[in-house]
C-alpha positions in Angstrom: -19.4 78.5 81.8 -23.0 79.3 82.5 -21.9 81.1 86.0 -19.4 83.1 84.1 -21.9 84.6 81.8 -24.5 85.1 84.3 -22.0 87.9 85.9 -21.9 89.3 82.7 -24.6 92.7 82.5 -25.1 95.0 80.4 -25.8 95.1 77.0 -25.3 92.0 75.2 -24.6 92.7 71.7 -21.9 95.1 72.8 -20.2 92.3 75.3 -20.1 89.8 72.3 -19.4 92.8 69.6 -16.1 93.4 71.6 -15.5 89.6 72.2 -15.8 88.5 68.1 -13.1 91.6 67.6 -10.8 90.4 69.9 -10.6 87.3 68.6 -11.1 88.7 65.2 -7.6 90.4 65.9 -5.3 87.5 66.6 -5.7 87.4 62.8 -4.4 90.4 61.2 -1.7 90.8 64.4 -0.5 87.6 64.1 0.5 88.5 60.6 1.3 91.6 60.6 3.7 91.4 63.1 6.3 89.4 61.0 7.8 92.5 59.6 8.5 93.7 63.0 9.7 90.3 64.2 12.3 90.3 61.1 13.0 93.5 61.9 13.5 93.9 65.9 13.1 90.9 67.0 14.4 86.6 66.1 12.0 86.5 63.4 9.5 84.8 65.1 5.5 86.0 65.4 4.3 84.0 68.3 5.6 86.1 70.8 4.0 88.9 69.4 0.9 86.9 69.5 1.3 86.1 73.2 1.8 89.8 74.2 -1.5 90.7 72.1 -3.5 88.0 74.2 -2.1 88.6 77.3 -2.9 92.7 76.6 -6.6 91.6 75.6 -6.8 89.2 78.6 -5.4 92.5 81.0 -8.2 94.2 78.8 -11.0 92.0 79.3 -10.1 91.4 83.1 -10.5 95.6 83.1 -13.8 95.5 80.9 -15.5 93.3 83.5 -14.4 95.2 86.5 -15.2 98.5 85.8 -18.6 97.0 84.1 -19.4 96.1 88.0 -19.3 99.6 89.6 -22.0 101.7 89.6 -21.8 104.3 87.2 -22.9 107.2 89.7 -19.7 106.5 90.9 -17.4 107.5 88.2 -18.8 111.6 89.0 -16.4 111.2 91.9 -13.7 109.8 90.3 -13.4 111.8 87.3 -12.7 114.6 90.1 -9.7 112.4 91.6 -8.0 111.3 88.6 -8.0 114.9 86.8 -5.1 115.9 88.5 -3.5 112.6 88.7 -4.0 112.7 84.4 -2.3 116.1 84.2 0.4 114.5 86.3 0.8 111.9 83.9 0.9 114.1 81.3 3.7 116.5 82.9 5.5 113.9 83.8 5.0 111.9 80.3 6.6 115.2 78.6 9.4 115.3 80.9 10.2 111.6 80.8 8.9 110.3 77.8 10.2 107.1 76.5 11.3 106.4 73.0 9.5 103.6 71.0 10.8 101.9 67.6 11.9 105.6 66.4 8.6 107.5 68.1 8.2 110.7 69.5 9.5 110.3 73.1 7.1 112.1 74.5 4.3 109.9 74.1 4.7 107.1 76.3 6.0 106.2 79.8 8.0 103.6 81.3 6.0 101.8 84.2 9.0 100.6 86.5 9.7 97.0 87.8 7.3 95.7 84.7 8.9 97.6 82.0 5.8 98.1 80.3 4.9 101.6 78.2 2.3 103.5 78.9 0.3 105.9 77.0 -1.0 108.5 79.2 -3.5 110.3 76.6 -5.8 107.6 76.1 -6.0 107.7 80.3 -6.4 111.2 80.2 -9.2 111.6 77.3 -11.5 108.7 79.1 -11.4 110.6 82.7 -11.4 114.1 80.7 -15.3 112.8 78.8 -15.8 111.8 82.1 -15.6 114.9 83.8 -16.9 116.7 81.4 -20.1 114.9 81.5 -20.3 115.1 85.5 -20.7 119.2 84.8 -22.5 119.4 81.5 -25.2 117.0 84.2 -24.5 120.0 87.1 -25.7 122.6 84.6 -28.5 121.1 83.1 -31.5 123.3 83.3 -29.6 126.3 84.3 -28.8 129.2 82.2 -25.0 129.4 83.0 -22.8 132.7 81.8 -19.5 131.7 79.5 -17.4 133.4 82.1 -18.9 130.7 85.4 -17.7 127.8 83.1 -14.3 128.7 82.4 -12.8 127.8 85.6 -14.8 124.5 86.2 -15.4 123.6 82.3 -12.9 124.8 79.9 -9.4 125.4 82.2 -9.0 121.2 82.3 -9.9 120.9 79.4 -7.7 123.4 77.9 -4.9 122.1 80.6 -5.3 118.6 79.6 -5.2 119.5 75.6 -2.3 121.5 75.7 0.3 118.8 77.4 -1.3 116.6 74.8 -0.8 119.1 71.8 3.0 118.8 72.0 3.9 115.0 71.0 0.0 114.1 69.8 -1.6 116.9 67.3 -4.3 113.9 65.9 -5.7 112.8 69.8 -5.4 116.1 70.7 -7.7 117.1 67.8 -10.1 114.0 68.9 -10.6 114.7 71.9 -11.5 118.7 71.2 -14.1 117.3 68.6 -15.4 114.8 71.0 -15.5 117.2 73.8 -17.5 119.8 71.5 -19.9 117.0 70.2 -20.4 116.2 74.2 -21.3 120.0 75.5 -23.3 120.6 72.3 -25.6 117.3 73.4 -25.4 118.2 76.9 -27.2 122.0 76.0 -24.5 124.1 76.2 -25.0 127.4 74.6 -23.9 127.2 70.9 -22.8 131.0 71.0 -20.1 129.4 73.7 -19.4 126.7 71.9 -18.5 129.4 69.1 -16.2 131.3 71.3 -14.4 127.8 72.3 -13.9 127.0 68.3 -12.3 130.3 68.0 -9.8 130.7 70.9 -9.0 126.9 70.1 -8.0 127.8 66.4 -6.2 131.1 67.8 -4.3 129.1 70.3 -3.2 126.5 67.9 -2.3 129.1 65.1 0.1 130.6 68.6 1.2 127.0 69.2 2.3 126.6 65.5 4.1 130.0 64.7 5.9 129.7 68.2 7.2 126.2 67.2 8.2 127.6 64.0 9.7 130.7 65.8 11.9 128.2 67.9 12.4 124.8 66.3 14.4 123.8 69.4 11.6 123.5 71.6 9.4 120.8 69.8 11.6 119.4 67.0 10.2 117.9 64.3 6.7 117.6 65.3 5.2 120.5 63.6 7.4 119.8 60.6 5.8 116.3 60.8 1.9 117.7 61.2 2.3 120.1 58.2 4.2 117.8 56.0 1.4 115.1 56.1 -1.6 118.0 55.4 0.6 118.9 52.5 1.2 115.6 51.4 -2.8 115.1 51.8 -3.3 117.7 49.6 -1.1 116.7 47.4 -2.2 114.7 44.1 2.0 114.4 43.2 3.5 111.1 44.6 6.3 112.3 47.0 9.0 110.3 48.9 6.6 111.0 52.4 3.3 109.3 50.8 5.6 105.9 51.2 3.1 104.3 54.1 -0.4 106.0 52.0 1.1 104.2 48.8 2.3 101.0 50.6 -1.5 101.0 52.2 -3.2 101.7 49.2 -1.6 98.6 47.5 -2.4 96.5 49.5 -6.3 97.6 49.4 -6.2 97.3 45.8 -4.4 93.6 46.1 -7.2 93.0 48.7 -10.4 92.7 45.9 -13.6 90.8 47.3 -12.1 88.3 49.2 -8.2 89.0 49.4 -5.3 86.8 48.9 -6.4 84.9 52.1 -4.9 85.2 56.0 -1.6 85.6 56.1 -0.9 85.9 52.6 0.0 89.6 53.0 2.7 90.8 51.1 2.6 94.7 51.8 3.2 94.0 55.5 6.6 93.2 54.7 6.7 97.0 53.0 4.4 98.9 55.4 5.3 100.6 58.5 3.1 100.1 61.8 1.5 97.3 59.8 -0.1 95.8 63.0 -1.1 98.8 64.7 -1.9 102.3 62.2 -2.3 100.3 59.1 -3.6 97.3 60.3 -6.9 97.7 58.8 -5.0 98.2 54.7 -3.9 94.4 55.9 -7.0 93.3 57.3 -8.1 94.5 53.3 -5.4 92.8 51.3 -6.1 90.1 53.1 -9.5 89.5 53.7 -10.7 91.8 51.0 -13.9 93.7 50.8 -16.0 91.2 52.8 -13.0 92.0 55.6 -13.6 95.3 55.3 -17.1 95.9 55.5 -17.7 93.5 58.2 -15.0 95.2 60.3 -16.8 98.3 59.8 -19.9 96.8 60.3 -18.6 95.6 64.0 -18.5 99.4 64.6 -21.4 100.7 63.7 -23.1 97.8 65.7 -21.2 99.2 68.8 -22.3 102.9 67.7 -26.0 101.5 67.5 -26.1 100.2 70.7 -23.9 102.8 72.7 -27.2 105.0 71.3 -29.4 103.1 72.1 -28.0 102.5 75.8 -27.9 106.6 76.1 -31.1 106.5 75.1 -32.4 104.0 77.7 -31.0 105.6 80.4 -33.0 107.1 83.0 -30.0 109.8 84.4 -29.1 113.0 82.1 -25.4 111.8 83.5 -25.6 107.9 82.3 -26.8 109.5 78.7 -23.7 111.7 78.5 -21.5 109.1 79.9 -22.2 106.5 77.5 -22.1 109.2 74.4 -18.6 110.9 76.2 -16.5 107.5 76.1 -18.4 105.6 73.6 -18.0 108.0 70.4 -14.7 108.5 70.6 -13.8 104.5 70.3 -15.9 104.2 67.0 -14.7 107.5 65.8 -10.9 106.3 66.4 -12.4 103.4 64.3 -13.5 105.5 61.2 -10.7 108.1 61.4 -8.2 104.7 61.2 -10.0 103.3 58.3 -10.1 106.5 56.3 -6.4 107.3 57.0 -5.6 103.5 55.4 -7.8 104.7 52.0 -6.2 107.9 51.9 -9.8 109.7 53.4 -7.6 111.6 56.0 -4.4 112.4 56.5 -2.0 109.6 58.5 -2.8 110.6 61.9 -1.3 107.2 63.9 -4.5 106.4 65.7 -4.9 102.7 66.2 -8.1 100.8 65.3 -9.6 99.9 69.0 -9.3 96.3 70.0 -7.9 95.4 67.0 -4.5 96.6 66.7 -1.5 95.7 68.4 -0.8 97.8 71.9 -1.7 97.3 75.5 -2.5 101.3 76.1 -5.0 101.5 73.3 -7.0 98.1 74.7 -7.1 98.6 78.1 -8.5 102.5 77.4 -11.0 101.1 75.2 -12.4 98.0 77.5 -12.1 100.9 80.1 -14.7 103.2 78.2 -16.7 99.7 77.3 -17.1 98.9 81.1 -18.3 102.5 81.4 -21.1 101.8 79.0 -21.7 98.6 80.6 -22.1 99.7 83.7 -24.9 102.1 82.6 -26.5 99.5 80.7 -26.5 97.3 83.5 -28.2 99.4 85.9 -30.9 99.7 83.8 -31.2 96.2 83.1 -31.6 95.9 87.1 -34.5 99.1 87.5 -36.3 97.0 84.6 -35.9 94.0 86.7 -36.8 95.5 89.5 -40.0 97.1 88.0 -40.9 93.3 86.3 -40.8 92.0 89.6 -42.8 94.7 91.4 -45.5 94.1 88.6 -45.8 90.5 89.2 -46.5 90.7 92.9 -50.0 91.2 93.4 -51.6 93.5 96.0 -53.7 91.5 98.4 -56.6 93.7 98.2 -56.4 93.2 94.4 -57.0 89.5 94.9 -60.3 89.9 97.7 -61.7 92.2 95.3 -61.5 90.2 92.1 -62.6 87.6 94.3 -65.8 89.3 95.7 
């Protein structure tokens, strides 16, 4: 056991942040899932339970590999998975598989394993990747909007728009993420102005051209506006069914809740062990619950700060803010949508909710940070080490 965690670098409290919420999970998944298991399955949550620890294990296995490279590295590989990403993407539009009643055009079929895929979450980890590697290129430089379109903003934009179609809320995520990021990393703000703009133009286009021709994306718009409007709304409409369902169960939830597994709105509540995990995690486990799973968060905000902070590269700062904000923001924007803060956007809360895509993207992004933490942690060994040995002509002068 000892030799296991002595392979383990990086920053501690996020390694055993992410281990207490994985095992935290197997909680509110295992029930959860019963209304799904009544519902598509022989009634029975265990093997729901075993997919959820084998995805974690999968997730884990991921976490600790990618924690091992060095993060210099990932420059270079950001570069070769862009266009295998946009690939994905294409191919995820054209292809897209159906899940439980989903938009098809979300997920994709991985053959001979039969397991889904989500290819956003792929493509917003490498796309904060890349766009660190430049904002690090241009640092220091006075750079002109029209040299950063090409090599800035046309993957960016290219990556956004296949996700825009089936995925309005990641799509929106990873714009704000990807703002946030340039806006660290020094890019102009007058730019950053221009980039707001054309992205509110282009998705004003995007929405009257899907209203122009309902053919070509059905549904989906319909689907975006309805929940904004139903948001909005103070009446109690037919549409608010999961926000009502959710906000039940917080208000069954109290201090302590009615105790795990004692949930009765996950018999009422769709996606109960994936987008409204967090209402059950709050009927169940009440306020306490609820606070320390947001607490977890902020912990793993603190540290992904403070591991920017520490790092000696412009690169390993941006790296760790590029793939570490969006997991806790996913985090708040899930909790909020459960208490009616935000509209129902169907973004899971990271590491705890059921779905293999969603955990492996996020032990990806935590090996990231990892890694950068963990090459520090070697320079300041190093540097301890180089303190300690003592120059020989130190010792014959002390000794004269």
């Amino acid at each position: 056991m000892s030799s296991i965690f002595s392979n383990l670098k990086g920053d501690k409290v996020i390694w055993a942040t992410t281990a207490l919420l994985a095992i935290f999970s197997f909680l509110p998944v295992y029930s959860a899932s019963s209304n799904i298991a009544y519902l598509y399955g022989d009634g029975s949550t265990f093997n729901y339970l075993v997919v959820h620890f084998f995805h974690l294990l999968l997730g884990f296995c991921l976490l600790f590999a990618i924690h091992k490279i060095p993060y210099n590295y990932f420059k270079g590989l950001s570069i070769l998975m862009l266009p295998v990403v946009i690939l994905l993407l294409v191919y995820t539009i054209v292809q897209g598989t159906t899940i439980d009643g989903a938009n098809a055009s979300r997920w994709i079929q991985i053959p001979v394993v039969g397991v889904t895929f989500q290819s956003s979450t792929l493509a917003a980890v490498v796309l904060m990747i890349y766009v660190a590697r430049y904002l690090t290129r241009i640092v220091d430089k006075e750079v002109t909007f029209k040299e950063t379109i090409l090599p800035l903003w046309l993957p960016v934009g290219l990556v956004l728009m296949l996700i825009l179609p089936a995925n309005f809320s990641t799509t929106a995520i990873i714009f704000t993420m990807v703002t946030i990021l340039v806006f660290l990393g020094g890019y102009p703000i007058k730019y950053i102005g221009i980039i707001l703009g054309a992205g509110a133009l282009i998705l004003t286009l995007f929405i009257l051209t899907a209203k122009a021709f309902p053919g070509l994306l059905p549904n989906r718009v319909d689907t975006w506006t309805s929940r904004i409007e139903n948001f909005a709304n103070d009446e109690d409409t037919d549409a608010d069914y999961q926000i009502e369902k959710a906000k039940i169960a917080i208000a069954r939830g109290g201090i302590v809740g009615v105790g795990v597994g004692k949930s009765v709105q996950r018999n009422f509540l769709p996606q109960s062990s994936s987008d409204f995990i967090y209402a059950i995690i709050v009927e169940e486990m009440g306020l306490v619950g609820a606070f320390g799973v947001m607490a977890a968060y902020l912990l793993i905000l603190f540290r992904i700060v403070i591991v920017a902070t520490k790092s000696n590269t412009v690169f390993g700062k941006l790296l760790v803010i590029g793939v570490g904000l969006p997991i806790v923001f996913q985090a708040l924007v899930n909790m909020a949508v459960a208490v009616e803060l935000f509209p129902v956007t169907g973004q899971t809360l990271p590491l705890v909710s059921s779905g293999g895509t969603s955990i492996w993207m996020t032990c990806l992004a935590l090996g990231v940070i990892l890694s950068v933490s963990a090459e520090r942690e070697e320079i300041k060994l190093s540097e301890e080490m180089e303190n300690e040995e003592e120059n020989p002509l130190d010792i014959l002068s002390e000794a004269i």
